[in-house]
Structures are given as structure tokens and as C-alpha cells.
SEBA-693270 format. One record per residue (C-alpha): x negated, y negated, z. Coordinates in steps of 0.25 Angstrom, whole numbers, plus 5000, padded with zeros to 4 digits. Example, Ala and Ser with C-alpha at 12.3 -4.5 7.8 and 13.67 -1.06 7.14 Angstrom:
# residues 2
<rec><u>4951</u><v>5018</v><w>5031</w></rec>
<rec><u>4945</u><v>5004</v><w>5029</w></rec>
END
This chain:
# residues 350
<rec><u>5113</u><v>5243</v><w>5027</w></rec>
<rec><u>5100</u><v>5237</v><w>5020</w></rec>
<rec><u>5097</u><v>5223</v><w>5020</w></rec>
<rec><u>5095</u><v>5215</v><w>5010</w></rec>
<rec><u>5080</u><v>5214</v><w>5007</w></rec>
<rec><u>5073</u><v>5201</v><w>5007</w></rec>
<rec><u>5067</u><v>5196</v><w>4994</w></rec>
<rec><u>5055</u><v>5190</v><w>5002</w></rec>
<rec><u>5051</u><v>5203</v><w>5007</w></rec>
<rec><u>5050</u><v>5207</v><w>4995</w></rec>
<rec><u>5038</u><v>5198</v><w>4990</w></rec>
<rec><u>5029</u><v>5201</v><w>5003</w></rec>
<rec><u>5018</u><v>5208</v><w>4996</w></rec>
<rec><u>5014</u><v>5222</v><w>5001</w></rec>
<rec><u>5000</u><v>5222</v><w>5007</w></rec>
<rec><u>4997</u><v>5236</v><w>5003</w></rec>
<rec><u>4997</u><v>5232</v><w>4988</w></rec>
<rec><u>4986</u><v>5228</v><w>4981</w></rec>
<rec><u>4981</u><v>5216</v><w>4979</w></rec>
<rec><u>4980</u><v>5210</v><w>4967</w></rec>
<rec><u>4968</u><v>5207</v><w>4960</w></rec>
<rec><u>4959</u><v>5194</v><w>4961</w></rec>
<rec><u>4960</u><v>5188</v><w>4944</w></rec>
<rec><u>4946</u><v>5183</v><w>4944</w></rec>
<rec><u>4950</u><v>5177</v><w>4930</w></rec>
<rec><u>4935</u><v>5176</v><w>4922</w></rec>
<rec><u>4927</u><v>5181</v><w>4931</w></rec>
<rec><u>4936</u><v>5196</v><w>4933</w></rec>
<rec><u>4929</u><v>5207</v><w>4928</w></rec>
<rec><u>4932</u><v>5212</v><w>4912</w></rec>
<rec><u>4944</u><v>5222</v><w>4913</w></rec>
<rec><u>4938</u><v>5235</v><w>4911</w></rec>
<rec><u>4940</u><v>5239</v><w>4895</w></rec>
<rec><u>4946</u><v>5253</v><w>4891</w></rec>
<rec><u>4937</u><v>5264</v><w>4893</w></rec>
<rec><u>4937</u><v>5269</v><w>4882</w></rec>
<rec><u>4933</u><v>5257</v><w>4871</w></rec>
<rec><u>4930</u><v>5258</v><w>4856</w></rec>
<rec><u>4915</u><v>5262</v><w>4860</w></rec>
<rec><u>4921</u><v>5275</v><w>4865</w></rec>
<rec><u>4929</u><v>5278</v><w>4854</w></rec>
<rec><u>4918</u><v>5276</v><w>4843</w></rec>
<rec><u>4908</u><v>5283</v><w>4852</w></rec>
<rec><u>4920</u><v>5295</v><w>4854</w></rec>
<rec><u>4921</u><v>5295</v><w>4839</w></rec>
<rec><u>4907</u><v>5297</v><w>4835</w></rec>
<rec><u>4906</u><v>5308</v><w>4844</w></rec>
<rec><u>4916</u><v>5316</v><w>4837</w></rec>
<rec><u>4911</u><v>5314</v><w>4825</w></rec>
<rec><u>4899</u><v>5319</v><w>4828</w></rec>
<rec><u>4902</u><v>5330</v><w>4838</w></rec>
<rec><u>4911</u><v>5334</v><w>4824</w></rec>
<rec><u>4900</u><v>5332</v><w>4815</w></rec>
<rec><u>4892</u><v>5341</v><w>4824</w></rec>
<rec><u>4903</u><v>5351</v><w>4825</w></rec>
<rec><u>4907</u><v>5351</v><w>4807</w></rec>
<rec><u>4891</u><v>5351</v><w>4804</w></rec>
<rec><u>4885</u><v>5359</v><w>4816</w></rec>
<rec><u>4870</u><v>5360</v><w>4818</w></rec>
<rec><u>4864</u><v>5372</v><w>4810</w></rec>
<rec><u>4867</u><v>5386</v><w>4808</w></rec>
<rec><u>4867</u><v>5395</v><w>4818</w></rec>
<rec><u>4853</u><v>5404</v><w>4813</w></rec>
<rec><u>4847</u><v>5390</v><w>4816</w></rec>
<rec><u>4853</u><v>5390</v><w>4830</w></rec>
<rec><u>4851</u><v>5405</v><w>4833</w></rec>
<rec><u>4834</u><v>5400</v><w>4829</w></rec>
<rec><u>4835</u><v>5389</v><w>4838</w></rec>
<rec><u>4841</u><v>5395</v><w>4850</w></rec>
<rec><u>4843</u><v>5387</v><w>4862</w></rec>
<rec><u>4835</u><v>5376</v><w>4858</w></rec>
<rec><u>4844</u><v>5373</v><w>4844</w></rec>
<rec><u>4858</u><v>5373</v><w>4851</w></rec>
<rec><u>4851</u><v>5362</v><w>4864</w></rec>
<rec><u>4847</u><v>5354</v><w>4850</w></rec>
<rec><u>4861</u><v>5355</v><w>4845</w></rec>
<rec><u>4869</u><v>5352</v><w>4857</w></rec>
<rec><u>4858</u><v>5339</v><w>4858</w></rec>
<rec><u>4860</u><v>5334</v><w>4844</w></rec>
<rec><u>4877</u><v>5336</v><w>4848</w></rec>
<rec><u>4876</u><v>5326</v><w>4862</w></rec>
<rec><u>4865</u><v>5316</v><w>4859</w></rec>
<rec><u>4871</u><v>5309</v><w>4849</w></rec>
<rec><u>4885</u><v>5309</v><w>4858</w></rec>
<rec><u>4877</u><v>5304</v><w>4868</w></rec>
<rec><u>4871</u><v>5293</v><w>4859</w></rec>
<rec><u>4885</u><v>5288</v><w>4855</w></rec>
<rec><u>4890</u><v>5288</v><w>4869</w></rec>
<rec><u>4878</u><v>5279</v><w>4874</w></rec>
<rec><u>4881</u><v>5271</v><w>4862</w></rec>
<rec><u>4895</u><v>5269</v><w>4868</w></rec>
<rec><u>4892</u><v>5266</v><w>4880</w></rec>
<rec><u>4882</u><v>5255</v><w>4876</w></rec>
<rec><u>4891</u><v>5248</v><w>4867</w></rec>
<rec><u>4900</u><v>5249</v><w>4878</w></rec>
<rec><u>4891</u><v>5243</v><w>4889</w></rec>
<rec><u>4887</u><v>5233</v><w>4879</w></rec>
<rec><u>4902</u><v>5227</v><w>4879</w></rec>
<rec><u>4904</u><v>5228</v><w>4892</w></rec>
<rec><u>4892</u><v>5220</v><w>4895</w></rec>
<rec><u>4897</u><v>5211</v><w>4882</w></rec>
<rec><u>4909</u><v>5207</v><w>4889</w></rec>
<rec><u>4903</u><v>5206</v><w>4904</w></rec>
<rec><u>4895</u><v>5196</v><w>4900</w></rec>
<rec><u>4905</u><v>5187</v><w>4894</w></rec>
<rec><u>4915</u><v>5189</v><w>4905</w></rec>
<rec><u>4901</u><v>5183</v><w>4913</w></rec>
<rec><u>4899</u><v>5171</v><w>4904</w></rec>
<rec><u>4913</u><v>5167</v><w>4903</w></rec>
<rec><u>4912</u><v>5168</v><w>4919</w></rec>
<rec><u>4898</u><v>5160</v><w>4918</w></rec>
<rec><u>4906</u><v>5150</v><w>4909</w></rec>
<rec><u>4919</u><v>5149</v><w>4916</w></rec>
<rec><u>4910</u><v>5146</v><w>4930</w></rec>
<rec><u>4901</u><v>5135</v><w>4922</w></rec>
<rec><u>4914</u><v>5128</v><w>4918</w></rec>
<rec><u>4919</u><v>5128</v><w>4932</w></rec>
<rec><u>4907</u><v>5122</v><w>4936</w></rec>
<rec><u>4907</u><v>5112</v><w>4928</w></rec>
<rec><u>4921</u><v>5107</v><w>4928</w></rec>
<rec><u>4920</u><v>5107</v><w>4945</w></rec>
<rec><u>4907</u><v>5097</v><w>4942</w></rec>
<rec><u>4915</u><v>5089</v><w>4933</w></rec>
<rec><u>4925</u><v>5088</v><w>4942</w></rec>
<rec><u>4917</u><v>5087</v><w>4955</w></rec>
<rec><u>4909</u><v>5074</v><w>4948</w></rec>
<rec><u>4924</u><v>5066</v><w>4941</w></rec>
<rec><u>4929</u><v>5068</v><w>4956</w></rec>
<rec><u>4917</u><v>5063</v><w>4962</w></rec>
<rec><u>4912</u><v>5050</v><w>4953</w></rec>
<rec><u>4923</u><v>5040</v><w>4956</w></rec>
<rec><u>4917</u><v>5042</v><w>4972</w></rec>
<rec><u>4903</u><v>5043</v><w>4964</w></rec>
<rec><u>4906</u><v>5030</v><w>4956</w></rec>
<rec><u>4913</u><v>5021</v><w>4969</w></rec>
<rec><u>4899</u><v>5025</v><w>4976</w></rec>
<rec><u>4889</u><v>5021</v><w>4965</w></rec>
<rec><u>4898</u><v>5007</v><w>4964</w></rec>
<rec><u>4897</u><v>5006</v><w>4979</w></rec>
<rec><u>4882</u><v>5007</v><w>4979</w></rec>
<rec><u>4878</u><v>4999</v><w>4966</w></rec>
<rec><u>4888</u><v>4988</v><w>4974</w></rec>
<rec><u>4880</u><v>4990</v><w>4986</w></rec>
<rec><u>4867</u><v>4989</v><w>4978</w></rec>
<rec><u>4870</u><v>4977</v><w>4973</w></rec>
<rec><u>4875</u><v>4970</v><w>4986</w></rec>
<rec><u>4862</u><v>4975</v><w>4993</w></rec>
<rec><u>4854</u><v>4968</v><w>4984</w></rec>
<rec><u>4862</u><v>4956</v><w>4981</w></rec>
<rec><u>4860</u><v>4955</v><w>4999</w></rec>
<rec><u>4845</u><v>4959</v><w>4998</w></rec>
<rec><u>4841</u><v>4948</v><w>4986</w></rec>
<rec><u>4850</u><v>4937</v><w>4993</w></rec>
<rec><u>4850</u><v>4932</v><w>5006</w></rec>
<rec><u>4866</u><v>4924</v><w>5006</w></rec>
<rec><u>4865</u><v>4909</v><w>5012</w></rec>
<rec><u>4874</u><v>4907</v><w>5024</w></rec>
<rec><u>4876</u><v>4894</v><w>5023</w></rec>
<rec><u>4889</u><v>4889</v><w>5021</w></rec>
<rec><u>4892</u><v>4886</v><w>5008</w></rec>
<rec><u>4905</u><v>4882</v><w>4998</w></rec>
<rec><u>4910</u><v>4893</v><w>4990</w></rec>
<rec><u>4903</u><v>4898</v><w>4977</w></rec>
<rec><u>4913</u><v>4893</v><w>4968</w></rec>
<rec><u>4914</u><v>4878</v><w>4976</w></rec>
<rec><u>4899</u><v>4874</v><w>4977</w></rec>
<rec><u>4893</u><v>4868</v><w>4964</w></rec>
<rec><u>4881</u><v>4876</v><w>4959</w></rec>
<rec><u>4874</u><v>4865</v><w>4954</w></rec>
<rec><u>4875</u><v>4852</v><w>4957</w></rec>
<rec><u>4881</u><v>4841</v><w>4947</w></rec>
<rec><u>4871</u><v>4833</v><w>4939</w></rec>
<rec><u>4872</u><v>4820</v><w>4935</w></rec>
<rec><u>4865</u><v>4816</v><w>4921</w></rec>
<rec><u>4856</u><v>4803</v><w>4923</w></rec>
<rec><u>4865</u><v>4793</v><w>4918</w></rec>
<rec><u>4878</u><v>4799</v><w>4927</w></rec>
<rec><u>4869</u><v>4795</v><w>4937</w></rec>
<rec><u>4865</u><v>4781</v><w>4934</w></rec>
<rec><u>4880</u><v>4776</v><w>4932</w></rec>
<rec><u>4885</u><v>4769</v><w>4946</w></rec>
<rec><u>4895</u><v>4774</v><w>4954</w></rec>
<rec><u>4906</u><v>4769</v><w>4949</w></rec>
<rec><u>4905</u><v>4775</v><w>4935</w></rec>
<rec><u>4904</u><v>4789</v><w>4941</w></rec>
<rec><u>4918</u><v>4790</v><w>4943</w></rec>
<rec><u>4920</u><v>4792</v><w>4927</w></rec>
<rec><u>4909</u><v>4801</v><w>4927</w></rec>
<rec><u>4915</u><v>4812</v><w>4937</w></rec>
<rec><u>4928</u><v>4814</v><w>4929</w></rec>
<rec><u>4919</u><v>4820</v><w>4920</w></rec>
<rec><u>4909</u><v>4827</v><w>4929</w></rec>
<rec><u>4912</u><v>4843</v><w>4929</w></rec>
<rec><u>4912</u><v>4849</v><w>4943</w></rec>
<rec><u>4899</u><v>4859</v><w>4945</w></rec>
<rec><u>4899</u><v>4874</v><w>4944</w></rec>
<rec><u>4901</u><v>4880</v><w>4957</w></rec>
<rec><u>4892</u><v>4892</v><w>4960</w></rec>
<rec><u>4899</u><v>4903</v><w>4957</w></rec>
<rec><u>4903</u><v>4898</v><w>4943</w></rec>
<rec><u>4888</u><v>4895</v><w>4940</w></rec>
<rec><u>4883</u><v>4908</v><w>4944</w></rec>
<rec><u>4894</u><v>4915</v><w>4935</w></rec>
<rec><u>4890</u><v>4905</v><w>4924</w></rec>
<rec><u>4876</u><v>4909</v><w>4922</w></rec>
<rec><u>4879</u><v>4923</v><w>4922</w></rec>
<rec><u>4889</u><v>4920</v><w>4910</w></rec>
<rec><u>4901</u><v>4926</v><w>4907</w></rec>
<rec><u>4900</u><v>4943</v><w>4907</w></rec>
<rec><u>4906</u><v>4945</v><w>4893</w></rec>
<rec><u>4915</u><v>4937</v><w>4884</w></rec>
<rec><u>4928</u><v>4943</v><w>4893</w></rec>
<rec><u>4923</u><v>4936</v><w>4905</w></rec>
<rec><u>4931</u><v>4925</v><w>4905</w></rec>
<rec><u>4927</u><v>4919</v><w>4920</w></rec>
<rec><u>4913</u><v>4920</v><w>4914</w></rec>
<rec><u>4916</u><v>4910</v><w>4902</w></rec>
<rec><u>4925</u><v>4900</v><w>4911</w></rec>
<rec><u>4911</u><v>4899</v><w>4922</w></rec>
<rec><u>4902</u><v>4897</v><w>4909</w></rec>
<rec><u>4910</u><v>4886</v><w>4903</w></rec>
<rec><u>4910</u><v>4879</v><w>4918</w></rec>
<rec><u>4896</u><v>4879</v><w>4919</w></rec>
<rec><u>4893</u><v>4874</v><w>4907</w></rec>
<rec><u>4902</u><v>4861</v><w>4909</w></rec>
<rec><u>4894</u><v>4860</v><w>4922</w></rec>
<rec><u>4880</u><v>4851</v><w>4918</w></rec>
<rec><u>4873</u><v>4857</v><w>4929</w></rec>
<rec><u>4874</u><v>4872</v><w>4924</w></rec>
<rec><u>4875</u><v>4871</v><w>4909</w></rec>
<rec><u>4863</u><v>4869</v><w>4904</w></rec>
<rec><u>4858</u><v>4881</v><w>4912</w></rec>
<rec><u>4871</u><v>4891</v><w>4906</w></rec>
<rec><u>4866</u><v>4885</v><w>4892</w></rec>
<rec><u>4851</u><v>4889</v><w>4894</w></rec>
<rec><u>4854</u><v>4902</v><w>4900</w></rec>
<rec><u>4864</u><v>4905</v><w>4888</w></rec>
<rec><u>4852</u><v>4902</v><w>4878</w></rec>
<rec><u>4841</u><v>4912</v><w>4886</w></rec>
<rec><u>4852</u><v>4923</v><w>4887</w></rec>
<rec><u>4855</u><v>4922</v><w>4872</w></rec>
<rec><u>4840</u><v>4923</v><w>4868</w></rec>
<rec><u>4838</u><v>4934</v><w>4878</w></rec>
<rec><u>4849</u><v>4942</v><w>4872</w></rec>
<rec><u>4844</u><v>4940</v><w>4858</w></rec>
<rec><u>4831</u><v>4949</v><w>4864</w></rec>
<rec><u>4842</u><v>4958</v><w>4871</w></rec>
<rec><u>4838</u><v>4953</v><w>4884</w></rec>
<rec><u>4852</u><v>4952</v><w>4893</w></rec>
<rec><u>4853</u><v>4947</v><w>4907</w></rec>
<rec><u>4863</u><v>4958</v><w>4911</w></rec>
<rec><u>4852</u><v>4969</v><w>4908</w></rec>
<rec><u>4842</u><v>4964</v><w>4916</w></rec>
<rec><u>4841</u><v>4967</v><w>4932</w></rec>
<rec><u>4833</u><v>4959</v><w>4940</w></rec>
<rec><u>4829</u><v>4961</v><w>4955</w></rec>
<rec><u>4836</u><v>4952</v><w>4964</w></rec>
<rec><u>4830</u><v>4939</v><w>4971</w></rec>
<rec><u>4833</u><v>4934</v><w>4983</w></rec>
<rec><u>4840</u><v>4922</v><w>4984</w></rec>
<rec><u>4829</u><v>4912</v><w>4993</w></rec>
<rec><u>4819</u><v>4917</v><w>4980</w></rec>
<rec><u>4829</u><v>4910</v><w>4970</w></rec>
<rec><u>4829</u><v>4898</v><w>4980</w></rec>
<rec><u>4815</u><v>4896</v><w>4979</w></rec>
<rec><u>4817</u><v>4895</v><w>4964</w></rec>
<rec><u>4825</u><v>4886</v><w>4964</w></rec>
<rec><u>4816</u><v>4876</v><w>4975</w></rec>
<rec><u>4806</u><v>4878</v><w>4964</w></rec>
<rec><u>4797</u><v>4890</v><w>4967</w></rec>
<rec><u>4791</u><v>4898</v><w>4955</w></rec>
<rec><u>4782</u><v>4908</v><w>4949</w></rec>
<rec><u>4779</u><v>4921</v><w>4962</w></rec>
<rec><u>4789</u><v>4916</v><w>4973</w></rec>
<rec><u>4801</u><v>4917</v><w>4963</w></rec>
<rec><u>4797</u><v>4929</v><w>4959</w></rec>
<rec><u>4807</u><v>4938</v><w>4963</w></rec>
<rec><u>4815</u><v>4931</v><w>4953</w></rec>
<rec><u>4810</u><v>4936</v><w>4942</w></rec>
<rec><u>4817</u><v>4948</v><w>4944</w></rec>
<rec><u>4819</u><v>4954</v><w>4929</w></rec>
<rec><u>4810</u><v>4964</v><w>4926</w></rec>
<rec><u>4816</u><v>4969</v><w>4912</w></rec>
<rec><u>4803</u><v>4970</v><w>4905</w></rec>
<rec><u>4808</u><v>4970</v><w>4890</w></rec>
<rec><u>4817</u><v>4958</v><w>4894</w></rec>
<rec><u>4803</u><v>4950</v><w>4899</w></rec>
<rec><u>4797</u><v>4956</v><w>4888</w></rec>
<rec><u>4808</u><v>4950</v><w>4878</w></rec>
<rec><u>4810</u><v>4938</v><w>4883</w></rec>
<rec><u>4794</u><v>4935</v><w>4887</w></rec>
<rec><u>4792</u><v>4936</v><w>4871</w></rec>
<rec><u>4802</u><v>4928</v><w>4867</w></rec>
<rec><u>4797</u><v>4917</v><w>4876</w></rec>
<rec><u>4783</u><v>4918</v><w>4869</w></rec>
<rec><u>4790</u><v>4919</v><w>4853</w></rec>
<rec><u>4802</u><v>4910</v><w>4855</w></rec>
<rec><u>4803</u><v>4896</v><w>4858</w></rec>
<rec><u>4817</u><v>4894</v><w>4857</w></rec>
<rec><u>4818</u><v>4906</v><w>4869</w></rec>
<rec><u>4807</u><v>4899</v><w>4877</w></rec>
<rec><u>4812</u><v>4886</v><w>4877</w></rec>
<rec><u>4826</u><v>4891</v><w>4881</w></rec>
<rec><u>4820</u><v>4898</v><w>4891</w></rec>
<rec><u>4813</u><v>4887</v><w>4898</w></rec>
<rec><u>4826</u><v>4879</v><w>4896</w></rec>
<rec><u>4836</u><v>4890</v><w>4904</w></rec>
<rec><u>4824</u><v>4891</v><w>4915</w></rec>
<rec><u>4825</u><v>4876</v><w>4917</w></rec>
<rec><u>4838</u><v>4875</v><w>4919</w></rec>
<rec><u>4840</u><v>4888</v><w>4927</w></rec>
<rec><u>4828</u><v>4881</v><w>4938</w></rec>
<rec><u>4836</u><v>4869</v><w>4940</w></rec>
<rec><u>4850</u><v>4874</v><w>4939</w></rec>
<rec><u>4846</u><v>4883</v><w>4948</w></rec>
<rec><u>4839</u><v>4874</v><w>4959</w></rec>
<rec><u>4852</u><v>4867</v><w>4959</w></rec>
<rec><u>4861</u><v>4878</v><w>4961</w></rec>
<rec><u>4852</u><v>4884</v><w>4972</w></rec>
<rec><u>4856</u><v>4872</v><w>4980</w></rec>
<rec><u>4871</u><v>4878</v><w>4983</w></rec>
<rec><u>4869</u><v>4893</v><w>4982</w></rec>
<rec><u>4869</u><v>4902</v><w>4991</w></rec>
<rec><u>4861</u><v>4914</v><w>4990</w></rec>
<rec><u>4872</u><v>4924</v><w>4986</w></rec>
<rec><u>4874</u><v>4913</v><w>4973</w></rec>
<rec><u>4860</u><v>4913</v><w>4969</w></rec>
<rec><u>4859</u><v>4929</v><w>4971</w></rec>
<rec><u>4872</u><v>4929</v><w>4961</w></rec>
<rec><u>4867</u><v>4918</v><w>4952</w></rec>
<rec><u>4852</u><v>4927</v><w>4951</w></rec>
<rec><u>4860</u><v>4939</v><w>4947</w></rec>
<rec><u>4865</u><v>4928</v><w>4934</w></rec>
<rec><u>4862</u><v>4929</v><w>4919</w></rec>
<rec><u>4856</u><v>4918</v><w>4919</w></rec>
<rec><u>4848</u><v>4921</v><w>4931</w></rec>
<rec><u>4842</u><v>4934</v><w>4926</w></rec>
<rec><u>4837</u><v>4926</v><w>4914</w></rec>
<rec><u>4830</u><v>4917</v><w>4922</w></rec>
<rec><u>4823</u><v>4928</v><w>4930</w></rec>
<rec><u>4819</u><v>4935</v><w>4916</w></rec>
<rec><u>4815</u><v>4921</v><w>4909</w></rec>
<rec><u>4809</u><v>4916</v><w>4923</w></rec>
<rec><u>4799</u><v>4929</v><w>4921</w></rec>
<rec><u>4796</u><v>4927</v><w>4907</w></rec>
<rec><u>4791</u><v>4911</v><w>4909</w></rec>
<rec><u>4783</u><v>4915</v><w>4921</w></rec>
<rec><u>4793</u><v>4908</v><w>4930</w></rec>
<rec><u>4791</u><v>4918</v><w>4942</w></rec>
<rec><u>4776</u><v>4921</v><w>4941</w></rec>
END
């Protein structure tokens, strides 16, 4: 009795057969064309007619052959073959022409398809990698700049209040607050505003960023209710506004970095070369800009001297309670940068 057969044997492929061919795709080679083509058939024709016309109007009577002898019938035979031959070789040239025709285009569309691969494996190679390439760049411009904010400034370590506690500059009494006795001060102190604390005066002389920046406006309107800092805020906001009208802006200028013991020595009353290094703008259409307009107008010059005054004893004050780290952040200001590029232009550093 015969079993059953089992439907998985079936599918076990015989190792005797042959394999099937590898489908390159593009890059197979062209399918060979018929052998016999249109070339042949018009070259197959041409010969019959001329091997007929040969045949209806032969080649002369047959005195002329019998006077030529051999020599007549070898001419004849000749004038048969050559131009066979010359259609054939006609055939065969237009026939290698298209072969090559299409051989090369089969090779420029392999030239093409392997350019575009190329290309696409690039662009994919470089979207994978730039978000790893990006986070890097980040990382190093973050190191950058902590490295030179550590190199230009040497951090106190004395023991001091928070930024946001300690008064940037100390309250100041007008002449006649302090001529009252006593006594009468207890009227006067209901009035009194309490002083900036550091971090707000830093933020208030590098102004607010755009019209959006809300925190920015709130630390202006504070320091200007503070006596001690607003004249300062109004005499840096008349030097930036005449600067802009040159197209001279504080965030497009880059200046070197000063250590913090240089900007103490400022402010204990050092000038000309060992303050130097405070000078740190270099922009040269901006010293250019703002050197002419000192010499043309007076208005700029006297604003000028105005803001400079102010910035020297504001800033001897506020010296008093920074640390080093503050008056690293307070150089990196608006306002500061202004001093650096007008402190250059008046001679302040020579």
C-alpha cells in the first residue's frame, strides 16, 4: 500500500536543477536583439535587386566575352561581388553602430543610477550625523566661553551675601536729607526706596533684550526709581541712541575680556596705560564713526563726557560689594561695551 506523500517534501528544491539567475536590475547586460534586424532585411534586399538586375541586363554579348577571354569573365564576376560586399559591410556598421548606441546608454544610466546612490548615502550619512555634530559644536562654544570667563576672572572667595541681597550701590543722601536732625528722619525713610541689588543692576544696564522681555523692563523701571543708578541708565540710554543713529550697536561689537583686578584698579582711580586692557573694542569703523562724531558734534560730546562721569563713580561705588564674577558679568554689559569704545575714543586708556 503507498503512503500518502507529504506536501513538505514536496517544496525541497532539487539540487541538481539550476539555479536561477542573479537579476542585476541596471546594471545586467542588454538582452541580445534578434539576429536578424531591419539592417539585414534592407541589406537582403538590395542584394536581390542587384544580383536580378545583373542577371535581366547581363554584362555584354558573348563576341566581347569570347575577345576577353579569362580576363573578361574575372572583371564580371568582380563587378557581381564587390558591391555585395559593400552593402554587407554597410550592414554590419550600421549594426555595430546600434549596438554600441545602446551600450553606451545602458553605461550612462549605470553612471547616473550610481551618482545618485552616492549622493543620497551623503545626505543621509550627514542628516544622521548633524544633531551629534550640533550637541558637539554647543558643547565646545559653552566650553569656550566658560574658559575665558575663568581665565579673565579670578572669583573672590570671601564670604559674601547672595547677588540678589547685597546693594549694588549704596544709598545716597541729597545735602539737605542730611542736614535734618534725627528725629526728622523717620518721615524721610517711609519714602526712601530700598537699593538695586547686584544682580538687578547688572541686568539693568544691559537693558531689556527685545520688547517681549518682560523681566528685562520690571529691572529697568527698578533701577530707575533707584537715585543711585538712574542717572547712569539715563546717560547710557542717550550714548546708545546717538550711537545707533551711526549704525553702531553694542551687541555687534566683541571685545577682549579684562581681568577683574584690571577693572578694580579703574575704579581706585588708575588711568591711561595700566587700564589698558580695558579698551578692549577693536571695531575700527565703530572708533572711526564715533571718533568723528566726537570732533563734529557737540551735543554727542557732551553726552559722552556726561555718561563717562557717571559710569567712573557708579562704578567705584558698586566695586565696593562685587565680587569678581559680578564685575566679569557687569563688563560683558551694554553699557559697559560703550564705555570701553567711548573710553577709547576720549583717550581714557592712553
Amino acid at each position: 500500500m503507498s503512503s500518502s506523500s507529504d506536501p513538505t517534501q514536496e517544496r525541497i528544491p532539487d539540487p541538481r536543477a539550476t539555479p536561477t539567475a542573479l537579476d542585476l536590475g541596471l546594471y545586467a547586460r542588454a538582452d541580445v536583439g534578434p539576429r536578424i534586424t531591419g539592417v539585414e532585411m534592407v541589406a537582403i534586399g538590395v542584394s536581390v535587386v542587384w544580383i536580378g538586375a545583373v542577371v535581366f541586363f547581363g554584362f555584354g554579348t558573348s563576341e566581347e566575352e569570347d575577345a576577353g577571354g579569362g580576363l573578361s569573365t574575372l572583371l564580371s564576376i568582380l563587378a557581381v561581388i564587390l558591391p555585395l560586399a559593400l552593402i554587407w559591410v554597410a550592414a554590419m556598421a550600421a549594426r555595430t553602430a546600434r549596438a554600441l548606441r545602446q551600450e553606451a546608454a545602458r553605461l550612462q544610466a549605470s553612471i547616473d543610477a550610481m551618482r545618485a546612490a552616492y549622493v543620497e548615502q551623503q545626505q543621509r550619512q550627514s542628516m544622521e550625523m548633524k544633531p551629534d555634530l550640533v550637541q558637539k559644536l554647543d558643547d565646545l562654544v559653552a566650553a569656550q566661553q566658560a574658559a575665558d570667563t575663568k581665565l579673565a576672572t579670578f572669583t573672590s572667595l570671601r564670604a559674601v551675601e547672595p547677588a540678589e541681597v547685597r546693594a549694588a550701590v549704596p544709598p545716597v543722601l541729597s545735602e539737605a536729607d542730611a542736614a535734618q536732625p534725627q528725629p526728622a528722619l523717620a518721615f524721610v525713610q517711609e519714602a526712601v526706596v530700598e537699593p538695586i541689588s547686584v544682580a538687578d543692576f547688572i541686568k539693568a544696564l544691559n537693558f531689556p533684550e527685545n520688547e517681549h522681555d518682560k523681566e528685562g523692563f520690571r529691572t529697568l523701571r527698578r533701577a530707575l526709581e533707584d537715585r543711585s543708578t538712574e542717572r547712569l541708565i539715563r546717560a547710557s540710554q542717550d550714548v546708545l541712541t546717538l550711537l545707533s543713529q551711526d549704525g553702531i550697536y553694542m551687541d555687534d561689537l566683541r571685545p577682549d575680556r579684562s581681568k577683574s583686578e584690571v577693572w578694580r584698579r579703574f575704579a581706585k582711580g588708575e588711568r591711561g596705560r595700566p587700564i589698558a586692557a580695558l579698551g578692549g573694542i577693536h571695531d575700527r569703523s565703530s572708533l572711526v564713526l564715533a571718533a568723528g562724531r566726537m570732533r563734529k558734534d557737540p551735543v554727542f560730546r557732551d553726552a559722552v563726557h556726561h555718561f563717562l562721569r557717571h559710569f567712573d563713580r557708579t562704578f567705584m561705588e558698586f566695586e565696593k560689594n562685587a565680587s569678581d564674577e559680578e564685575i566679569a558679568h557687569l563688563a560683558d554689559t551694554r553699557t559697559a561695551r560703550a564705555f570701553m569704545l567711548l573710553g577709547r575714543v576720549t583717550g581714557t586708556f592712553d
